[in-house]
DRENVEXPA-474596 format. One record per residue (C-alpha): residue in three letters; z, y, x. Coordinates in steps of 0.2 Angstrom, whole numbers, padded with zeros to 4 digits, always signed. Layout:
N
ALAZYX ...
//
This chain:
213
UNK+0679+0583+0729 UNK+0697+0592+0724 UNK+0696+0605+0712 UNK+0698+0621+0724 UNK+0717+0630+0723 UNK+0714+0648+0717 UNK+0729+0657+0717 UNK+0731+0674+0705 UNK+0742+0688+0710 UNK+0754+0690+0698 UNK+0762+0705+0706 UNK+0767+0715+0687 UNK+0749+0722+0684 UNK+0736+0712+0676 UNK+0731+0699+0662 UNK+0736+0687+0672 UNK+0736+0671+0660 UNK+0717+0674+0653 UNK+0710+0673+0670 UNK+0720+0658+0677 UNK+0715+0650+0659 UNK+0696+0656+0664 UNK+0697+0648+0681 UNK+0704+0632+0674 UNK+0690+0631+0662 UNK+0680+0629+0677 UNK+0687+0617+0686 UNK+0698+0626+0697 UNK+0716+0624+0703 UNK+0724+0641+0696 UNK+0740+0646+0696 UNK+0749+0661+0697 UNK+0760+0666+0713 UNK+0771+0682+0716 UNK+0771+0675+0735 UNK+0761+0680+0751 UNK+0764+0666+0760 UNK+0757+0655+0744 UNK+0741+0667+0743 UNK+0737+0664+0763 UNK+0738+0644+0759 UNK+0726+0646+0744 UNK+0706+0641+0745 UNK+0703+0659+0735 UNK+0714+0671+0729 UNK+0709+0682+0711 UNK+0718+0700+0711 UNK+0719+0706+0693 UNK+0725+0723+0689 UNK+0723+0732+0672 UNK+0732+0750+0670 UNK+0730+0766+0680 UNK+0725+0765+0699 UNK+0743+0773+0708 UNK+0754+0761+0698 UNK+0742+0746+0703 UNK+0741+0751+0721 UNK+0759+0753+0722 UNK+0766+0736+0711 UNK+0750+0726+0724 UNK+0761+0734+0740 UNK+0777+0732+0734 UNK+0773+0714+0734 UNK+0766+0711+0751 UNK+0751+0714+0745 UNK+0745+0724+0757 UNK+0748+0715+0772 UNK+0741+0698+0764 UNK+0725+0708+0760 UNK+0720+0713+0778 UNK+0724+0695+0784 UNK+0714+0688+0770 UNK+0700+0697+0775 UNK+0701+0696+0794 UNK+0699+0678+0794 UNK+0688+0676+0779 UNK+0698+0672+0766 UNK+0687+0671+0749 UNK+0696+0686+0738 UNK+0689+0693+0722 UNK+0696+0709+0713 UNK+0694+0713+0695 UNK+0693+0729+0686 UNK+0708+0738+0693 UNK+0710+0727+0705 UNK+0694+0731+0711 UNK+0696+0747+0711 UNK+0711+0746+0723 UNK+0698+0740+0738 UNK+0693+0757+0739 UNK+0700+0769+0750 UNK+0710+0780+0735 UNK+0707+0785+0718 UNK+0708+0804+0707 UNK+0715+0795+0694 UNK+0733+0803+0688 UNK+0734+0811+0703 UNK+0728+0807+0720 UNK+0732+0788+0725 UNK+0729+0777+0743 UNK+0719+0763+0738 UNK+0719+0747+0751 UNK+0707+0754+0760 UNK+0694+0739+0762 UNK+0677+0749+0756 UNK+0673+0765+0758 UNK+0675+0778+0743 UNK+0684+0786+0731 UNK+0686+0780+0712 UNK+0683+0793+0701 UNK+0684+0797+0680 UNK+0668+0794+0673 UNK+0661+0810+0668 UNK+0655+0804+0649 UNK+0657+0812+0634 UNK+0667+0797+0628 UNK+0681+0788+0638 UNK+0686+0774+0638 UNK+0669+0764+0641 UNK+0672+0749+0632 UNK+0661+0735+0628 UNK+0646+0724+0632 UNK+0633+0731+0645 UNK+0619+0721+0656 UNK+0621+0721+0675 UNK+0606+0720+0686 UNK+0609+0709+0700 UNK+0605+0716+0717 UNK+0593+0707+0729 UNK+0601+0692+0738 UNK+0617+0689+0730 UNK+0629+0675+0726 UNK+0641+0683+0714 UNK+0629+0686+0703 UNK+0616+0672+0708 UNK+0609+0667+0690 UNK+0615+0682+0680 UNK+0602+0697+0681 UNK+0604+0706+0665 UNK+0617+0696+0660 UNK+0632+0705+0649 UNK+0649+0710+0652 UNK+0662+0717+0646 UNK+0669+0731+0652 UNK+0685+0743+0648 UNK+0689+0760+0660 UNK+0688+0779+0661 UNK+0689+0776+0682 UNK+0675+0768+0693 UNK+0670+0770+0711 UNK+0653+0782+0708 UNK+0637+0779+0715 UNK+0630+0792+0728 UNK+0635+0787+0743 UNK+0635+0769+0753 UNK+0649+0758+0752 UNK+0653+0748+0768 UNK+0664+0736+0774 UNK+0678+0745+0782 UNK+0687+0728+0789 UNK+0669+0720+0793 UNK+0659+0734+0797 UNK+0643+0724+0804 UNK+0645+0716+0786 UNK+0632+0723+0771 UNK+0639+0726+0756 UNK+0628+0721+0741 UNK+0630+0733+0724 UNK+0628+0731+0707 UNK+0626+0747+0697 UNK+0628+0752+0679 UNK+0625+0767+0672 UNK+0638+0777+0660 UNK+0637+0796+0662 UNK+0634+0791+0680 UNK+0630+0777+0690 UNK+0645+0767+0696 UNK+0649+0751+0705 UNK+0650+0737+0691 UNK+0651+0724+0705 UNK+0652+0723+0726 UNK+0649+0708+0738 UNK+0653+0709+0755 UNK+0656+0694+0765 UNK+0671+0683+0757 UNK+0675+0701+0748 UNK+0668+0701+0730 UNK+0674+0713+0715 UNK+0667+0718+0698 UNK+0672+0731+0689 UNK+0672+0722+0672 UNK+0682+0706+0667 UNK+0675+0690+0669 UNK+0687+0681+0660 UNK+0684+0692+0646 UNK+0666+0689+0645 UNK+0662+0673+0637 UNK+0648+0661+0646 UNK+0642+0674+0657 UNK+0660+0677+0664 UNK+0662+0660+0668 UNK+0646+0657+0677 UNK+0649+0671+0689 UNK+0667+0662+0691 UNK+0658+0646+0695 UNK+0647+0655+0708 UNK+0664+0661+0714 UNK+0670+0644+0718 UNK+0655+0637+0722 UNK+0656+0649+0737 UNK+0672+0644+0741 UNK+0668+0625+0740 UNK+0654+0629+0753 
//
């Protein structure tokens, strides 16, 4: 069987180069495309993002990325967002402003309310009932790295699929929040896999055993 061909957005906001090295380590086809057209063509696409939300949102549209997205997800093209690019599935964010997200799920992301932002480090993430993301990693650690996330409270749904369920994984710090989604071939997490040692690239290998499916 070939190695599946992952393609990362590189559309000027993310750590572009760990996570293609990530998906390499195991055993994918990555490389990084500034081209829409390239990301329909791919098996997967990863979108990164690190920085504040508006200035994501707005480098991801200024590339095409908008328009890509909803094809992607129409016909049921794998897509997995990370941190920021997570974040930006949403339907807008309080961060620096108000911002339009991509409108994919439901909800706002919204500044932890902790005494002490950023959150950074390692935390355990309980896997939710029947998922594939995280199929072999309950209570496994992560590591994470924001002041923003998309806060617990109320459900998120599918808004391109909305007969779809949308399986959460929550964390806890100073409120609950969404540390990962799965809905259909849409998958997020809020902290960086490629950042996170063995547990980062198992949940990548389940990403791409999906795909291979």
């Amino acid at each position: 069987m070939s190695a599946p061909n992952i393609a990362v957005f590189d559309y000027g906001a993310g750590n572009v180069y760990s996570a293609v090295h990530a998906l390499s380590r195991v055993g994918a086809d990555a490389h990084l495309t500034q081209d829409p057209a390239e990301l329909a063509q791919a098996d997967g696409v990863l979108v990164p993002g690190v920085g504040a939300f508006g200035y994501v949102a707005d480098r991801f549209r200024a590339r095409g990325g908008e328009r890509w997205l909803r094809s992607a997800l129409e016909v049921g093209q794998p897509v997995l967002g990370v941190c920021v690019g997570m974040q930006i599935l949403f339907e807008d964010s309080t961060e620096l402003g108000e911002h339009r997200g991509l409108g994919a799920l439901s909800g706002t992301v919204d500044r932890l309310p902790a005494p002490r932002l950023p959150h950074i480090g390692w935390a355990s993430v309980v896997a939710p009932a029947q998922t594939q993301l995280l199929s072999g990693l309950d209570g496994a650690y992560f590591y994470f790295v924001h002041s923003y996330a998309r806060l617990a409270g109320t459900p998120v749904t599918n808004l391109v699929h909305p007969d779809l369920p949308v399986a959460v994984a929550e964390l806890s710090y100073g409120a609950p929040f969404a540390a990962a989604v799965e809905s259909g071939s849409l998958w997020g997490t809020q902290f960086h896999p490629e950042k996170s040692g063995e547990p980062g690239l198992a949940l990548l290998e389940n990403w791409l055993r999906q795909i291979s499916n």
